[in-house]
C-alpha positions as CSV (number, residue, x, y, z in Angstrom):
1,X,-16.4,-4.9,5.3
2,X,-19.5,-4.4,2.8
3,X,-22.8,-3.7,4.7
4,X,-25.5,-6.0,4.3
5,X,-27.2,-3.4,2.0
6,X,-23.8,-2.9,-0.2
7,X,-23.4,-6.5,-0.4
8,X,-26.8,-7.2,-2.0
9,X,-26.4,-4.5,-4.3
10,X,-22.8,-6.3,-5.6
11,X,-24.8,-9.5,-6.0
12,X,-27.1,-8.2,-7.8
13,X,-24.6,-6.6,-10.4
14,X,-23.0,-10.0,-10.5
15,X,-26.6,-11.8,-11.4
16,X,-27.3,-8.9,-14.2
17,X,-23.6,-9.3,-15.6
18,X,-23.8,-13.0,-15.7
19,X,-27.8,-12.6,-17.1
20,X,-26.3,-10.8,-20.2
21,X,-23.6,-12.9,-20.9
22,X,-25.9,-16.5,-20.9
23,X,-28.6,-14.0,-23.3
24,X,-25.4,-13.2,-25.6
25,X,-23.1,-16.4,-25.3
26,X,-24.3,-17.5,-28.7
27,X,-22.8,-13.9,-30.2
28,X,-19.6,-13.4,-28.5
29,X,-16.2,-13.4,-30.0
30,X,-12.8,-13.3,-28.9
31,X,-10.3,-10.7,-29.5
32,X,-6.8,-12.1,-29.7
33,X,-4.2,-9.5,-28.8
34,X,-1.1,-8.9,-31.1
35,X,2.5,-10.4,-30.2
36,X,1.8,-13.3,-28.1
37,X,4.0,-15.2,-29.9
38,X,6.7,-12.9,-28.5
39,X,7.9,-13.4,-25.0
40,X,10.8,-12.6,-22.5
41,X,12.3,-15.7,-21.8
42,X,12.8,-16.9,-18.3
43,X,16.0,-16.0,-16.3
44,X,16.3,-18.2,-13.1
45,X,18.7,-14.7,-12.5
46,X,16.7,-11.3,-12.9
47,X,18.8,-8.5,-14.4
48,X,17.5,-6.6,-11.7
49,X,19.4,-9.0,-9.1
50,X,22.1,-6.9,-8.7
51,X,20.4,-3.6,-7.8
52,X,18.5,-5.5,-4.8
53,X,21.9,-7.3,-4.2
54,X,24.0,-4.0,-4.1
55,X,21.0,-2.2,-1.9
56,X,20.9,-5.2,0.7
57,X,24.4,-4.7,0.8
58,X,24.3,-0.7,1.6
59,X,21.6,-1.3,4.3
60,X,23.5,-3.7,5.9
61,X,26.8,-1.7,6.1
62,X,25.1,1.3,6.8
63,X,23.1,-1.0,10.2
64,X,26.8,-2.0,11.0
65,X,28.3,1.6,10.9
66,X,25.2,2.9,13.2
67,X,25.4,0.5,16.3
68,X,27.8,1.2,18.7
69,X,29.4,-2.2,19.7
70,X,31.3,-0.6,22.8
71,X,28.1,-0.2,24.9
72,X,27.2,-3.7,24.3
73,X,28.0,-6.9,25.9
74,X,29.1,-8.6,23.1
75,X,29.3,-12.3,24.2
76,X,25.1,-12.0,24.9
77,X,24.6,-10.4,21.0
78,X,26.7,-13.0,19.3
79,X,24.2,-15.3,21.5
80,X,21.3,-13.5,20.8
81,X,22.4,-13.8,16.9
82,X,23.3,-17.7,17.3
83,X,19.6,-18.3,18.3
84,X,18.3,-16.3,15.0
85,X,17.3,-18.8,12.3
């Protein structure tokens, strides 16, 4: 959080930026960038998809391969799953 002294000091910057914009509206100009014509289309599927798919996939094996199942009750952890949602 911005002290009282810090936030006065912001304001003021945004008064003196706005000041020389209204002085200078009359002389600005707009610089159009290059290639905006050009685009990546939209893919409902990313190509990337299939890394986050595959690394999902490795954490969730790897979880299953690290609990040991034989110390648990497993009639109160399919429970405790059921109630997940």
């Amino acid at each position: 959080m911005l002290s009282s002294t810090a936030e006065d000091g912001e304001i003021e910057v945004q008064i003196s930026i706005l000041d020389v914009v209204r002085k200078n509206y009359d002389s600005l100009t707009l610089k159009l960038q290059d290639s905006l014509d050009q685009y990546e289309r939209y893919a409902e599927k990313p190509r990337h998809a299939a890394f986050f798919t595959a690394m999902v996939r490795s954490v969730v094996f790897d979880t299953r391969q690290s609990i040991d199942f034989s110390s648990m009750d497993l009639q109160l952890v399919l429970q405790e799953f059921s109630s997940i949602s």
